[in-house]
C-alpha angles and dihedrals in degrees: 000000000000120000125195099203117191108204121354145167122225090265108055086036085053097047086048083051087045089053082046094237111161100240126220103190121203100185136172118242092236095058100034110120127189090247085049083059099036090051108033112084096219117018106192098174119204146130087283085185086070115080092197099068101028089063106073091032089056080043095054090044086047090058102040126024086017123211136202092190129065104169126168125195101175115072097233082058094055111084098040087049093052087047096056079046090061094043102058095028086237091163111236126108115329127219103255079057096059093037092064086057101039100047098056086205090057092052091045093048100043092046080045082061106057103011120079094191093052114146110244122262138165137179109252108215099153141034094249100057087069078066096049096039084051093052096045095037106028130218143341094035126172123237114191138153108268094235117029139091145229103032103298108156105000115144137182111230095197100167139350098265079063085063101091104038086049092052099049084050097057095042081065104057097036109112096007136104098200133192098276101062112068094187120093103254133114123218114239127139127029131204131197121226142184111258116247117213134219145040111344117226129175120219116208108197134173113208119210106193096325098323108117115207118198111214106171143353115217123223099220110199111207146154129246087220094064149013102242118113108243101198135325129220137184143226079047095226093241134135124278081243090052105047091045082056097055099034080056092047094047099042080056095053103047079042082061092038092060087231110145106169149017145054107306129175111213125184117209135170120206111216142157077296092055121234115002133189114234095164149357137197125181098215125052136287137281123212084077094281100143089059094044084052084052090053094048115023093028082230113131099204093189090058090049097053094051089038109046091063090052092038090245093138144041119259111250110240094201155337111321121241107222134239103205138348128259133196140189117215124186136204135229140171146194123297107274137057139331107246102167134006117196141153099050096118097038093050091051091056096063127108110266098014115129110181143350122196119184116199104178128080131206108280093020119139116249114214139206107270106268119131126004094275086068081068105107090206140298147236116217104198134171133227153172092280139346096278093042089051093046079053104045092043084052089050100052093052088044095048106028115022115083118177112162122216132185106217121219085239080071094246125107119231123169123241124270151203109280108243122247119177 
């Protein structure tokens, strides 16, 4: 009943205690928070994406108190839980395994290899490969980070005349962390896709033993002029035919990736080529979607994903049939600075919210929309169906949630729900 956990927040620490798992913590100096250390049953702090110093702390835990389970849920924790996987031979996912899901050009290498219909992708090392993707692939093309999240550093190469301006993007980032990504990882290499048209859904799935249960899939609202999620809402309001297409599509996928159990987050578009991968993450997801799967599905993720390796929860036969619909909405803002945030509290205490998260701090710059870190904050609420819960979630930001920002154009406007068609 001991878990090495490598990287948490108090709630997935407190719902490990709730299972009553015995917690090792390995936890980074930067996220450590007083309940973490009142909770967890060992705290060894320490930088966990660094192998180097994770690997004779996961030795020395080995040894006293012992441990069967090292588990990660946060991406920066992946690779070096799958390497204490590999040491001990605990036998959870390895880290080949997490690697094809963390590095975006592994993934695309290794599905190239044994998958006819891939989707193209190539490294981009040098200014004049965007011209020769471009001219193999066609526009528009895609150009991300291999290994980060939200958003951070996508770009839409729409045309050659686009080539310049995106490299000299990317050379800036390149090696940096910058101020604007508050996970721990650094931005270092870049690859090139095709673009994949179509609606964008996200599929949330637990695996028992290589049987990959799909829970939920995930509607995902965005806009063609960005990359930020606008708001996310399940059950996704598609046809039977359609979500058996995509559960198929997606239980294929996570068959080709090696991964056997565990919570994973894949995203996916449907297009004239069907369903098609865009990314995969083996841990949950973040936008408060696992929250948004619990209110409508009664189905905890994150509890699923501490408890299957110790037994400590049925196996799921199928695909759930919900209860309710759930919805996250954000909230954005002009260009300019936060004066006032108010309404958080009262907004939480309302019937059927499940959760409000508030990002921005007094004085902080709000930026043009361009990635998920522009977001000002969310509510995640549950109703009587999908539509009622994209209104409602609408409604309590509307009607509840004032944050104050004085826009670089001198006047104030308050905050609002991001639009989605």
């Amino acid at each position: 009943m001991n878990l090495l956990l490598v990287g948490a927040n108090d709630e997935w620490v407190r719902k490990a205690k709730d299972l009553g798992l015995t917690v090792l913590l390995l936890q980074h100096p930067s996220k450590l928070t007083p309940l973490q250390e009142e909770l967890a049953d060992v705290v060894h702090v320490l930088d966990y994406t660094e192998w180097a110093e994770v690997e004779p702390v996961a030795r020395r835990l080995r040894a006293e108190p012992g441990y069967e389970v090292a588990l990660s849920l946060t991406e920066p924790g992946l690779d070096n839980a799958g390497r204490i996987n590999d040491l001990f031979r605990l036998g959870g996912t390895g880290f080949e395994v997490t690697k094809r899901f963390r590095d975006k050009l592994t993934m695309r290498k290794h599905l190239a290899a044994i998958d006819p219909n891939a989707v193209g992708a190539q490294t981009l090392e040098q200014r004049e490969q965007l011209d020769a993707f471009g001219a193999r692939y066609g526009y528009p093309f895609i150009v991300k980070p291999n290994d980060a999240t939200a958003s951070i550093g996508v770009h839409q190469v729409n045309s050659p005349a686009d080539a310049d301006a995106i490299w000299a993007a990317v050379e800036r980032l390149r090696g940096t962390r910058t101020d604007r990504i508050s996970t721990l990882m650094l931005l270092q290499d870049f690859l090139m896709e095709e673009f994949v048209e179509g609606p964008e859904f996200s599929v949330e799935t637990f695996s028992f033993s290589g049987r990959h249960v799909v829970v939920a899939i995930t509607e995902k609202f965005t806009d063609d002029a960005h990359f930020a999620e606008l708001g996310h809402a399940v059950p996704a309001r598609l046809d039977v035919e359609t979500q058996d297409e995509v559960s198929a599509a997606v239980g294929s996928f996570l068959d080709l990736m090696g991964l056997r159990d565990g919570v994973s987050h894949t995203e996916i578009r449907i297009g004239a080529r069907g369903p098609q991968v865009i990314e995969s993450h083996n841990r949950g997801a973040g936008d408060a979607i696992t929250d948004l799967v619990q209110g409508a599905y009664g189905i905890d993720l994150i509890s699923y994903a501490l408890g299957w390796p110790f037994g400590l929860v049925p196996e799921l036969p199928g695909r759930p049939v919900p209860k309710a619909g759930a919805s996250t909405r954000f909230i954005v803002g002009v260009p300019g600075k936060v004066e006032s945030i108010d309404g958080a509290d009262e907004a939480r205490a309302q019937k059927g919210v499940l959760d409000v998260r508030i990002s921005a701090k007094v004085g902080d710059t709000v930026r043009t929309l361009r990635d998920n870190w522009d977001r000002l904050g969310l509510v995640a609420v549950v109703g009587a169906d999908t539509t009622d819960a994209i209104r409602r979630g609408a409604e309590l930001i509307g009607e509840t949630i004032r944050i104050k920002v004085a826009g670089d154009d001198g006047e104030t406007r308050f905050a609002h729900v991001a639009e989605v068609a």
